[in-house]
Jmol script that loads the backbone (N, CA, C; Angstrom):
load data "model"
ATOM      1  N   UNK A   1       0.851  -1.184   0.000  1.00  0.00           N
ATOM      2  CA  UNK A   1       0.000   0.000   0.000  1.00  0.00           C
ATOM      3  C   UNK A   1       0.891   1.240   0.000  1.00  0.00           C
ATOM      4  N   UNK A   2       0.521   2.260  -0.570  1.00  0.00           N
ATOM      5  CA  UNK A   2       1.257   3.332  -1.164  1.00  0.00           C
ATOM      6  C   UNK A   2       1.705   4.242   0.637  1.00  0.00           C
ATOM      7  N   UNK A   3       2.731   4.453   0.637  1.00  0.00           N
ATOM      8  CA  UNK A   3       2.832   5.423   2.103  1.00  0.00           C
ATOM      9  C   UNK A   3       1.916   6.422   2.524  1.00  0.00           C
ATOM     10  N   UNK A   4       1.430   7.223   1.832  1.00  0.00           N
ATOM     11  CA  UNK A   4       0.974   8.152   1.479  1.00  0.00           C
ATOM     12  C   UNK A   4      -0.767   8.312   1.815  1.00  0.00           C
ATOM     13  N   UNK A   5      -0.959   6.910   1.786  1.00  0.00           N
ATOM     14  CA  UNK A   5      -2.454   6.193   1.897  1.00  0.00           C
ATOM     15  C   UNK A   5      -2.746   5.410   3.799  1.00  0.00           C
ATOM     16  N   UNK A   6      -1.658   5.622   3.567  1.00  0.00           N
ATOM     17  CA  UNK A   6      -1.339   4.537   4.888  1.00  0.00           C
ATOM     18  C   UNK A   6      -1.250   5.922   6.408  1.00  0.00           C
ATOM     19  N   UNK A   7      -0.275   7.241   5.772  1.00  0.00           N
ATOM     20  CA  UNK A   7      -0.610   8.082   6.886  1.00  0.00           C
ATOM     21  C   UNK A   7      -1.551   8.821   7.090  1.00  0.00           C
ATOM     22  N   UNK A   8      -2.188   8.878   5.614  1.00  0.00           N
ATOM     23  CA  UNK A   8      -3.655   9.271   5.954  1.00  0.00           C
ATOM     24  C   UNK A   8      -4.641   8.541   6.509  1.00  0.00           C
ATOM     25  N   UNK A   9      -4.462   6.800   6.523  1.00  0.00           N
ATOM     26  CA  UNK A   9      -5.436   6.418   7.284  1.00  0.00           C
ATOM     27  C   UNK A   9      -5.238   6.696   8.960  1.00  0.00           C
ATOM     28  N   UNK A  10      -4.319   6.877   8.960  1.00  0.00           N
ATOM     29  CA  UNK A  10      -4.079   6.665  10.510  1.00  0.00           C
ATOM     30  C   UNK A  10      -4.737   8.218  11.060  1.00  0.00           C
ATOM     31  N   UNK A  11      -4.027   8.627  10.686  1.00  0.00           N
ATOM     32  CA  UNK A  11      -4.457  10.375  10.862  1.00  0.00           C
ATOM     33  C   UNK A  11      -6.344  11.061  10.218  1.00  0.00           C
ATOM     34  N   UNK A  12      -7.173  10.150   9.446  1.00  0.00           N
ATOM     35  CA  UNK A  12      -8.028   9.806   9.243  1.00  0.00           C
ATOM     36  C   UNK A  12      -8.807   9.076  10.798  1.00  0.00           C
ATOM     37  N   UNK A  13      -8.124   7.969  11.014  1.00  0.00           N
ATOM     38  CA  UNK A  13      -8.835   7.043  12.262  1.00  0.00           C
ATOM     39  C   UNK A  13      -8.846   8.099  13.324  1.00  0.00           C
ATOM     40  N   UNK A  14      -7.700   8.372  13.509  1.00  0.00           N
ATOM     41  CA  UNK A  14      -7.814   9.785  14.408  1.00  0.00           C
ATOM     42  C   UNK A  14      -8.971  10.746  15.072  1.00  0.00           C
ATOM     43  N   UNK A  15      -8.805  11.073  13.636  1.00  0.00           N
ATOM     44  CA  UNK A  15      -9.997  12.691  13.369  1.00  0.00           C
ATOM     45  C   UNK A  15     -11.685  11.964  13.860  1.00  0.00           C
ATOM     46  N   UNK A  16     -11.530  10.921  12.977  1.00  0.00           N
ATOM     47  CA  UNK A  16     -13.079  10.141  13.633  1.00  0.00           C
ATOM     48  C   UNK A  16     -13.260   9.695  14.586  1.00  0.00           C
ATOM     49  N   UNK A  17     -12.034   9.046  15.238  1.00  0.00           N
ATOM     50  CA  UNK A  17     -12.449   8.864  16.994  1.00  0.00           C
ATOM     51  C   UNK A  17     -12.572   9.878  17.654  1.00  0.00           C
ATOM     52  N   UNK A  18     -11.578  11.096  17.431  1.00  0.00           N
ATOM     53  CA  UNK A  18     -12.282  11.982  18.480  1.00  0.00           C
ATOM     54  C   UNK A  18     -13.635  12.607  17.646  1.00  0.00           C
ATOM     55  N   UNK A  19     -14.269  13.026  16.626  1.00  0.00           N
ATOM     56  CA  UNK A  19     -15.278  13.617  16.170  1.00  0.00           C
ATOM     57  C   UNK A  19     -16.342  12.574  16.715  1.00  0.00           C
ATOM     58  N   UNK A  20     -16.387  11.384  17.139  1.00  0.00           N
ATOM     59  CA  UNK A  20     -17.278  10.999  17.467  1.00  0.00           C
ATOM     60  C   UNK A  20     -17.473  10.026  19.321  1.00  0.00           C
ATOM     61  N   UNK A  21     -15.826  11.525  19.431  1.00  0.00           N
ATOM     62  CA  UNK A  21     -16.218  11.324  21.216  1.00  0.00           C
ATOM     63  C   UNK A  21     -15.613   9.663  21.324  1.00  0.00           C
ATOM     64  N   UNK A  22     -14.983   8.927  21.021  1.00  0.00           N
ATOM     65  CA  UNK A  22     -14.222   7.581  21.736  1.00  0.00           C
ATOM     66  C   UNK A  22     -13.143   7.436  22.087  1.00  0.00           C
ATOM     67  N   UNK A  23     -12.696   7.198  23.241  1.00  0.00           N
ATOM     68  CA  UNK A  23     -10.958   7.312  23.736  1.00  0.00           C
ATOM     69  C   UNK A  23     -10.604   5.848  22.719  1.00  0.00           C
ATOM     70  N   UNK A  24      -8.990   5.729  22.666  1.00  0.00           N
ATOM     71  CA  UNK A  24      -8.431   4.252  21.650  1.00  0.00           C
ATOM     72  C   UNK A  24      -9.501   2.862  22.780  1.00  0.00           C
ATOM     73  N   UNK A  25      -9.014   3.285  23.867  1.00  0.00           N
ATOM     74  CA  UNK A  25      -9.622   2.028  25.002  1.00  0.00           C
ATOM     75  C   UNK A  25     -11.125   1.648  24.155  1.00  0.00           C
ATOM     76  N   UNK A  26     -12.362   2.490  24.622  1.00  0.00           N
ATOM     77  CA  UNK A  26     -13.339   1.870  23.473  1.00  0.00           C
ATOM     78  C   UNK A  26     -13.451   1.784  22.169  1.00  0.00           C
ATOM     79  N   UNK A  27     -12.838   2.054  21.327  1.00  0.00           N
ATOM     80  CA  UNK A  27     -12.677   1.833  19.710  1.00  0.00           C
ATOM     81  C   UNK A  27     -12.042  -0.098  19.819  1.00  0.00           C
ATOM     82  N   UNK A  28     -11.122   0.398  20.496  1.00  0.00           N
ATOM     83  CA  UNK A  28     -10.252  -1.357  20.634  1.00  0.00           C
ATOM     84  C   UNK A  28     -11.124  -2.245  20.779  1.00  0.00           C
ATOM     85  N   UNK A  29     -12.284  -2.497  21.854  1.00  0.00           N
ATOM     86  CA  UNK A  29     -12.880  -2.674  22.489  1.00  0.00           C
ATOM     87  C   UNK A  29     -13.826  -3.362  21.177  1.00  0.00           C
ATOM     88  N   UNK A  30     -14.437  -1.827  20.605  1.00  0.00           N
ATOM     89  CA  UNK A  30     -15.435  -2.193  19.815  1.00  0.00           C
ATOM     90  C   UNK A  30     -15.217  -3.097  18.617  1.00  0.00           C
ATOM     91  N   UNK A  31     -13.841  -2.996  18.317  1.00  0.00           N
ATOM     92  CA  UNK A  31     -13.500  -3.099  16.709  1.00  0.00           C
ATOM     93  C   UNK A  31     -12.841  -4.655  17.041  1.00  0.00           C
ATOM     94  N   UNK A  32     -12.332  -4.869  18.432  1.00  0.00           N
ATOM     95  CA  UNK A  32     -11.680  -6.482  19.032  1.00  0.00           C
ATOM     96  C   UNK A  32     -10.765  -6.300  18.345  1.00  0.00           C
ATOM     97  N   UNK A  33      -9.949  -5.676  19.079  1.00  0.00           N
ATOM     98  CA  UNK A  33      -8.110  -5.762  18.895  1.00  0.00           C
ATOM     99  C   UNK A  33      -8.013  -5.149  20.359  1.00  0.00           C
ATOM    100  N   UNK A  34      -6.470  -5.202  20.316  1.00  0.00           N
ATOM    101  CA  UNK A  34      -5.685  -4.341  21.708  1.00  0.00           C
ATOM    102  C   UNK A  34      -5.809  -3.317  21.570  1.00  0.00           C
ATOM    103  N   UNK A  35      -5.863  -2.357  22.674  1.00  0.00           N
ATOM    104  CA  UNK A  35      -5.513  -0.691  22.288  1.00  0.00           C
ATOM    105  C   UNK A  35      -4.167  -0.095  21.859  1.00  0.00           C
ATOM    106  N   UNK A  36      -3.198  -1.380  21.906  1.00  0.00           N
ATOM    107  CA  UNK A  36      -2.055  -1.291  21.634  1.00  0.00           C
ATOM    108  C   UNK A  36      -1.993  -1.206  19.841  1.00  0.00           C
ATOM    109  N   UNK A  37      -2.720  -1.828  19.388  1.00  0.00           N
ATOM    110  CA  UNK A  37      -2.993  -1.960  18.238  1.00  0.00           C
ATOM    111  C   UNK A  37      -3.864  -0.664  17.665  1.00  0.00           C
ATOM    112  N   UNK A  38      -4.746  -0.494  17.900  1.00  0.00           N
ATOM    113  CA  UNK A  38      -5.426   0.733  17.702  1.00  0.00           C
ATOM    114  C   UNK A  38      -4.493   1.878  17.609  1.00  0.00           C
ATOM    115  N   UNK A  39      -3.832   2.027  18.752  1.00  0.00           N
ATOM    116  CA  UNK A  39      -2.987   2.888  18.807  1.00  0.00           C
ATOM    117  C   UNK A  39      -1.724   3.141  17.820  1.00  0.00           C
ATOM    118  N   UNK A  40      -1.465   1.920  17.267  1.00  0.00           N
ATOM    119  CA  UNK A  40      -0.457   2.058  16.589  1.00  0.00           C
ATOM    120  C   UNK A  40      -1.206   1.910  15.000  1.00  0.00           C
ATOM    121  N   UNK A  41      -1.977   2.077  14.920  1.00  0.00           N
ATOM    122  CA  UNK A  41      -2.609   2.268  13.282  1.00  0.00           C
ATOM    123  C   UNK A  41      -2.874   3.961  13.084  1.00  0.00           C
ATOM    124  N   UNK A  42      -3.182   4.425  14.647  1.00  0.00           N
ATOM    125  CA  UNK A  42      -3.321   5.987  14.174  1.00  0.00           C
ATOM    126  C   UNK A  42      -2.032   6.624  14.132  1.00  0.00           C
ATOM    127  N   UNK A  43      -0.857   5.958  14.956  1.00  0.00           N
ATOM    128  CA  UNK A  43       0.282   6.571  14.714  1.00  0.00           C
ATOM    129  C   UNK A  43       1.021   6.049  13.108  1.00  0.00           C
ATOM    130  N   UNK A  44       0.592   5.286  12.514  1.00  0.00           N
ATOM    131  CA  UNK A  44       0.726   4.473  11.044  1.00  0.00           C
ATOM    132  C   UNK A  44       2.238   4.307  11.651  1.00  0.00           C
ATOM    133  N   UNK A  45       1.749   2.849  12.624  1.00  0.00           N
ATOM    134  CA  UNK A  45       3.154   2.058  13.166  1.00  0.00           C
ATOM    135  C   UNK A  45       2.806   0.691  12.827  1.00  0.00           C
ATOM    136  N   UNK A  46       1.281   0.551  12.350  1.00  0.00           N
ATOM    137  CA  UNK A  46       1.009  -0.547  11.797  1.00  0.00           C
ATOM    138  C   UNK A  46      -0.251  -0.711  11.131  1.00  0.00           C
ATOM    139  N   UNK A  47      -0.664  -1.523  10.112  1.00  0.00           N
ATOM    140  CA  UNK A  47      -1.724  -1.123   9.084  1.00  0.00           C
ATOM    141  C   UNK A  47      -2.988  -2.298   9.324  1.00  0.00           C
ATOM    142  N   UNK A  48      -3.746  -1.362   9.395  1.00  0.00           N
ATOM    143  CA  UNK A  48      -5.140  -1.847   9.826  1.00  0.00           C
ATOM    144  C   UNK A  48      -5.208  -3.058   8.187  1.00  0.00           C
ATOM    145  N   UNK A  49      -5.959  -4.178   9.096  1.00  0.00           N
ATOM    146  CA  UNK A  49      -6.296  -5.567   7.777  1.00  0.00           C
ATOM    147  C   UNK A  49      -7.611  -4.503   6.709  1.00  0.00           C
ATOM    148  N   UNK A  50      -7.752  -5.267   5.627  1.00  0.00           N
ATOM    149  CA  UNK A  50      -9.269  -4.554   5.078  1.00  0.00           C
ATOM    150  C   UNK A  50     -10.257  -4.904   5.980  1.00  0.00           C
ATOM    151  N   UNK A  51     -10.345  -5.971   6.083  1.00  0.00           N
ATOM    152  CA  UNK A  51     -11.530  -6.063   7.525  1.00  0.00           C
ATOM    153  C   UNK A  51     -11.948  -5.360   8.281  1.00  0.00           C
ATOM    154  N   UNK A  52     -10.544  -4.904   9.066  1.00  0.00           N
ATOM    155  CA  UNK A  52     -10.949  -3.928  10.075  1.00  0.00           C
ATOM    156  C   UNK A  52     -10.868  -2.235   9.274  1.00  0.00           C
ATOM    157  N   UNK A  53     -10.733  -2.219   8.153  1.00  0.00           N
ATOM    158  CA  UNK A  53     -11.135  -1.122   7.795  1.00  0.00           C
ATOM    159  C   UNK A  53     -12.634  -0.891   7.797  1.00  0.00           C
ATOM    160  N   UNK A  54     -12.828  -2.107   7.115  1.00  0.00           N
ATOM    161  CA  UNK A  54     -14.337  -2.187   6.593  1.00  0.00           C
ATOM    162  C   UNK A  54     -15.435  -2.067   8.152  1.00  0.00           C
ATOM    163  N   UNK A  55     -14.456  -2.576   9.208  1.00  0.00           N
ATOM    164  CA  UNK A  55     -15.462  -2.735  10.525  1.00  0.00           C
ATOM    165  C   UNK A  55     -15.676  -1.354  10.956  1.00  0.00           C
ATOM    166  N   UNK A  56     -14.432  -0.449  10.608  1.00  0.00           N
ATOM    167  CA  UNK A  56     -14.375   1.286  11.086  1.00  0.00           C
ATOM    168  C   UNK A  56     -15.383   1.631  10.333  1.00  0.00           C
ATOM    169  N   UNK A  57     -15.162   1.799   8.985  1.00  0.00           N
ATOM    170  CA  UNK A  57     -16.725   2.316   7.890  1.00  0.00           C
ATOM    171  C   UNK A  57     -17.850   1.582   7.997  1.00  0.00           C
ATOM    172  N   UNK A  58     -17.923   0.870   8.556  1.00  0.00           N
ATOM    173  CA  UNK A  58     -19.544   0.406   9.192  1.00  0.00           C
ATOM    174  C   UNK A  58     -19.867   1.264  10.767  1.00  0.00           C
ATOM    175  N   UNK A  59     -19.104   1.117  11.250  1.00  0.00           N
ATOM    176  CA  UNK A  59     -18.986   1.752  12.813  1.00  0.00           C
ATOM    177  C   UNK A  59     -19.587   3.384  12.047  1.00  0.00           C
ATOM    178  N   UNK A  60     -18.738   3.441  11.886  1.00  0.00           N
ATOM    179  CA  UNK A  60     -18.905   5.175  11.339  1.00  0.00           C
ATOM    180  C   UNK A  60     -19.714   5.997  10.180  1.00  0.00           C
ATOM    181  N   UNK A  61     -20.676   4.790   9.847  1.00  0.00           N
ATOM    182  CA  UNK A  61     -21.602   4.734   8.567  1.00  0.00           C
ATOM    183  C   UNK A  61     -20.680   5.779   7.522  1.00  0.00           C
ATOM    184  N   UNK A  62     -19.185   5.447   6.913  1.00  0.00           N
ATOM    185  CA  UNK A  62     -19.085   6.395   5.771  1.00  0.00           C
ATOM    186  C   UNK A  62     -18.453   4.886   4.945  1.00  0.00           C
ATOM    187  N   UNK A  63     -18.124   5.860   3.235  1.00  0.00           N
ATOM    188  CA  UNK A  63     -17.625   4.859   2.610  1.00  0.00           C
ATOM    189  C   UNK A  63     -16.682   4.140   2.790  1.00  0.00           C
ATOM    190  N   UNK A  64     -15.645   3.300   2.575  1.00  0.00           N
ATOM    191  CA  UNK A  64     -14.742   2.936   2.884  1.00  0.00           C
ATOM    192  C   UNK A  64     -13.614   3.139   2.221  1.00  0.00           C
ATOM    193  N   UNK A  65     -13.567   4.379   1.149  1.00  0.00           N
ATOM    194  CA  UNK A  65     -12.615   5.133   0.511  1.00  0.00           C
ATOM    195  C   UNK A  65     -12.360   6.327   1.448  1.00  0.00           C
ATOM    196  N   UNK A  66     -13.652   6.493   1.947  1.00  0.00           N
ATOM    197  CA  UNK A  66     -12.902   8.005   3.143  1.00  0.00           C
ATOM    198  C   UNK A  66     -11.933   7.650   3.585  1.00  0.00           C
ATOM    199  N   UNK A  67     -11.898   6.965   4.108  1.00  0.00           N
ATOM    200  CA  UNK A  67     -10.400   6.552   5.200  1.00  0.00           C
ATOM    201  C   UNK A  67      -9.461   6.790   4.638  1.00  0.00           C
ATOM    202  N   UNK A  68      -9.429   6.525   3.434  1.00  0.00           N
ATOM    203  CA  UNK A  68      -8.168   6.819   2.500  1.00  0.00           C
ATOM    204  C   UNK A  68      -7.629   8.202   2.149  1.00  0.00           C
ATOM    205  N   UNK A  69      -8.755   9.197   1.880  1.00  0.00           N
ATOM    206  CA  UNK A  69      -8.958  10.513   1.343  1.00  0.00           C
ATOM    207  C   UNK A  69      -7.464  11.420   2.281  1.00  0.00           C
ATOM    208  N   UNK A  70      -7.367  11.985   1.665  1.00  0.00           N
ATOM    209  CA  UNK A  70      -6.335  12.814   2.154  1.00  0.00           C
ATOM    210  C   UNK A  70      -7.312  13.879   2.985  1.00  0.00           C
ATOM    211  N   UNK A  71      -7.819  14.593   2.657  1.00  0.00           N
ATOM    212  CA  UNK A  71      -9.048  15.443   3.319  1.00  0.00           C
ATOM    213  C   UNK A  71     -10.239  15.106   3.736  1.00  0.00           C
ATOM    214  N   UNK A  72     -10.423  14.389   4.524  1.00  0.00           N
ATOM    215  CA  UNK A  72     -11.827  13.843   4.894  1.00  0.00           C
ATOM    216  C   UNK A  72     -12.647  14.779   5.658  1.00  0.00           C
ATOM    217  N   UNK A  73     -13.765  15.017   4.816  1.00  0.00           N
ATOM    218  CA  UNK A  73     -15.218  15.710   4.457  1.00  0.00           C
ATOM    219  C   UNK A  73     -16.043  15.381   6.054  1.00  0.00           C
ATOM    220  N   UNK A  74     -16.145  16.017   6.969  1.00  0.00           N
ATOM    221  CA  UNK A  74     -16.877  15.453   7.807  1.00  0.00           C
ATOM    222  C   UNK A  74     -18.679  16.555   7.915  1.00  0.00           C
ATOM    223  N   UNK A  75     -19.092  17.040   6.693  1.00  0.00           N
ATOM    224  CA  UNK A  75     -20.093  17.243   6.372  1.00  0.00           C
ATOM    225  C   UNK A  75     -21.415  16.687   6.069  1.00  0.00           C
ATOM    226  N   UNK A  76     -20.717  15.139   5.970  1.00  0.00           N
ATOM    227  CA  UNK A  76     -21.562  13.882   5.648  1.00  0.00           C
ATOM    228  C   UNK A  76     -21.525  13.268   6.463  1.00  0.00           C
ATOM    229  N   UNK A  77     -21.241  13.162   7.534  1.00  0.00           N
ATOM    230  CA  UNK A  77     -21.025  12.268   8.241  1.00  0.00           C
ATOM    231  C   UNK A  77     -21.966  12.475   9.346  1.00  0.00           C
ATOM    232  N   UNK A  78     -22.936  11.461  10.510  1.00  0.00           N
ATOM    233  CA  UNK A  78     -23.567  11.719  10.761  1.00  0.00           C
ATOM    234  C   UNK A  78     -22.639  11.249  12.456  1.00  0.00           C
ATOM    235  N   UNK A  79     -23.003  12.055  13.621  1.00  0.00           N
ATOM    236  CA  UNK A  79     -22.501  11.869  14.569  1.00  0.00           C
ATOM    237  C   UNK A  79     -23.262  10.671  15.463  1.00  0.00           C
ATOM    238  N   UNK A  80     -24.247   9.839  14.908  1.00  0.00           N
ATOM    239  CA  UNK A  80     -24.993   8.720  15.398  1.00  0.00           C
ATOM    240  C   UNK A  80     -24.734   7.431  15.667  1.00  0.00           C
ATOM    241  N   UNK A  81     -23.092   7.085  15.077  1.00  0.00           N
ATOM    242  CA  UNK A  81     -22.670   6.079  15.246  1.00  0.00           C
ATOM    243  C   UNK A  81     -22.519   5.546  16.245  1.00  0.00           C
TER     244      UNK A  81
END
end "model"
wireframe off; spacefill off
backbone 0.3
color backbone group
């Protein structure tokens, strides 16, 4: 996967845990990994499977190209997750 894609996801996972209010402890929790792990996908120290991408864009009702986006749009996004 291109570098480039990879620090935007992390820095992406970021922006949506806090926009929707979750410390790493419950995201880990929710998504079933360590927070050690969590933690190290937003620092892009290690790369989330597609799975668990796909489990974040369900969690977070957006597409599963946002994550990728260099600028992610949080105009669409609904804070109900």
């Amino acid at each position: 996967m291109d570098k480039m894609i990879l620090l935007t996801i992390g820095k992406n996972l970021r922006k949506l845990r806090l926009f929707f209010g979750y410390s790493q402890q419950e995201l880990s929790y929710i998504l079933d990994v360590t927070q050690t792990t969590y933690s190290k996908w937003e620092s892009d120290l290690k790369t989330p499977t597609i799975r668990n991408l796909i489990k974040v864009s369900q969690l977070y009702k957006i597409p599963l190209e946002d994550l990728v986006y260099d600028q992610l749009k949080f105009d669409h996004i609904q804070r109900s997750a």
